[in-house]
N, C-alpha and C positions, 0 to 999 in steps of 0.2 A: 376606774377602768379595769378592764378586764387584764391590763399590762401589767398591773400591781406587781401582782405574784409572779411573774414574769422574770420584771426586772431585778426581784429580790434575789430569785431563786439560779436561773439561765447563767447569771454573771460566775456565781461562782463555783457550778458545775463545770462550765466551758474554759473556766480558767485554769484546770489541771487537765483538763480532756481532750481538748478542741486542737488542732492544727491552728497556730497564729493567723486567722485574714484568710480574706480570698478577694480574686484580683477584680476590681470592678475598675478598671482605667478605662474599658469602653460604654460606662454608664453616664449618659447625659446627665442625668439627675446628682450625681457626683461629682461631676466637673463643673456643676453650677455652683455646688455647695462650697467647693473648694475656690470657688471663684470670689465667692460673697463677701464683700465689704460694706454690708448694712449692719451686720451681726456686730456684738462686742468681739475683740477680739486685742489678741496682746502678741509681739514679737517682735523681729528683726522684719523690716521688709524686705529686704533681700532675701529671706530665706530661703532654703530649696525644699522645705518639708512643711505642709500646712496640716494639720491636726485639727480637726472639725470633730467637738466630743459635741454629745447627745448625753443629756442626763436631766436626773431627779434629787433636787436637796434631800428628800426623804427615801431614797432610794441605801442599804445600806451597800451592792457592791458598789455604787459609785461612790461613797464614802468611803469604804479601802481602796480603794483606786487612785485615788486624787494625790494622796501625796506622793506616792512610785509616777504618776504620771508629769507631777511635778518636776519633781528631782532628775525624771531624765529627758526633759523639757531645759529644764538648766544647763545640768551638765551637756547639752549638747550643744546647744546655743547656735544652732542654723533654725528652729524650731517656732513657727505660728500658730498659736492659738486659737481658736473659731470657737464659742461657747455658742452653744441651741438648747435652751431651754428645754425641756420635752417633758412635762410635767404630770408624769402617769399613775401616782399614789395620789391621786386626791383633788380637794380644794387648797386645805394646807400648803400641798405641793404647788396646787397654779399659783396662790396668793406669795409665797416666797418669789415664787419665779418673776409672777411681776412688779413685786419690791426691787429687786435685782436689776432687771429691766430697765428701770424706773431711776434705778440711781444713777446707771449708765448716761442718762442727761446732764450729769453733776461729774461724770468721771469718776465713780464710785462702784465701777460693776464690779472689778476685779479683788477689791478689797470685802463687797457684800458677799460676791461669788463664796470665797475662802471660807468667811466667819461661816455663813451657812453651812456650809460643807462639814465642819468642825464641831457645831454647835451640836452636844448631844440630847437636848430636849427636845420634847414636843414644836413643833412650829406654829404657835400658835400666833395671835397679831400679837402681841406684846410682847413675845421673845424676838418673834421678826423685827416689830420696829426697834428692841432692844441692838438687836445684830447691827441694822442697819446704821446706828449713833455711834455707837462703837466701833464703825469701821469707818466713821467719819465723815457718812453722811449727814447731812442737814434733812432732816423730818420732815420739818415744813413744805421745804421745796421739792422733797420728794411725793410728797402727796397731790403734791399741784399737776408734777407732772405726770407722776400716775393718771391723774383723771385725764389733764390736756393730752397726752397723747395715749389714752386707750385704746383706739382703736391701732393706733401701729405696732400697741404691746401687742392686742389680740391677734391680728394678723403675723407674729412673727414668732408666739404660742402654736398657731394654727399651722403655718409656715414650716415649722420642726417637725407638725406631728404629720402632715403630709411629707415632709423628706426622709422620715425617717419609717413609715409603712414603706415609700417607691425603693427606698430599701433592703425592706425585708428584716427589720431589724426588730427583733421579739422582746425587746424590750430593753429596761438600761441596766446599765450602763451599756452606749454603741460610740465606735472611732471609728470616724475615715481619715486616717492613715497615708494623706496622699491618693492612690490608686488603688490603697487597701483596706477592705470594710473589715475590724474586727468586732467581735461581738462579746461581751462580759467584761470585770475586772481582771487586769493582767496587774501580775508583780513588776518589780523596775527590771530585771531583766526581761519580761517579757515584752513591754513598750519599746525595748533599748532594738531589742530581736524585730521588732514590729516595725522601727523606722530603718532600723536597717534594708528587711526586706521590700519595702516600701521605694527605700532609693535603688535596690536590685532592679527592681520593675521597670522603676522609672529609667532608668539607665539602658534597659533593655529597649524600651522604648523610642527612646530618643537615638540608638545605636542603629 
């Protein structure tokens, strides 16, 4: 896809350039997404900050990314996660994504999620399903349910790449932030700066 170069390039021009976010709290399309509870996702349910990331295992800002987005996902700890697949380098990249997907039936997403993120080779199947055993999925069962539920993988591939065009979002790495769509890799101060202003918004809103 044409997102390729995009997502390689966008992330980390915008990540020393850009103004953090801008305010989409009056976009339906984002109050869906923040809404959604089909997606993987990991947190406190109570939280007051839900983080809807859009990304590409073969993407490399969302490979600098992930750990600052991590670590200040931790260190906050009001903080929900929403992982969307968005897989715009490739075949490679769909096939990781719905290994991933796919382990999610086993309760394995969060653990494939990481290794992938991590893993500095080619993604080819055999490193994939290497990833995959190593993060302590079971292969077999993963393959089953790859096929039995394809079409709900495809649909939630497809699903991403439409929320993430109504968007506007040029490619990945992309965060909604709550109320706030940021676009590119941020450092940990910049996610930290990001949920902050994210709860300003919110606050404003609700006041």
């Amino acid at each position: 896809m044409a997102l390729a170069g995009a997502g390689a390039g966008v992330g980390a021009f915008l990540r020393s350039t850009a103004p953090i976010g801008r305010d989409v709290s009056r976009n339906q399309i984002a109050q869906r997404i923040l809404s959604d509870r089909g997606s993987p996702q990991f947190g406190p349910a109570e939280a007051d900050l839900v983080v809807a990331v859009f990304s590409d295992y073969q993407c490399p800002a969302c490979r600098f990314a992930e750990p600052a987005l991590l670590e200040a996902i931790a260190s906050d700890a009001r903080v929900r996660i929403i992982y969307r697949d968005w897989p715009v380098f490739g075949a490679r990249s769909e096939q990781a994504a719905r290994v991933a997907l796919a382990a999610h039936y086993q309760g394995k997403y969060e653990a494939v999620h990481h290794l992938l993120m991590v893993e500095p080779s080619h993604l080819g199947d055999g490193v994939v399903r290497e990833i995959a055993e190593r993060a302590g999925a079971d292969w077999a069962r993963l393959e089953q349910d790859m096929s039995a539920h394809e079409s709900a993988i495809s649909a939630a591939i497809n699903q991403s790449g439409w929320d993430a065009f109504s968007l506007s979002l040029p490619g990945t790495p992309g965060y909604l932030i709550g109320p706030l769509l940021v676009v590119g890799a941020q450092t940990l101060s910049g996610f930290r700066g990001a949920f902050g202003k994210a709860r300003d918004i919110t606050r404003g809103e609700d006041g």
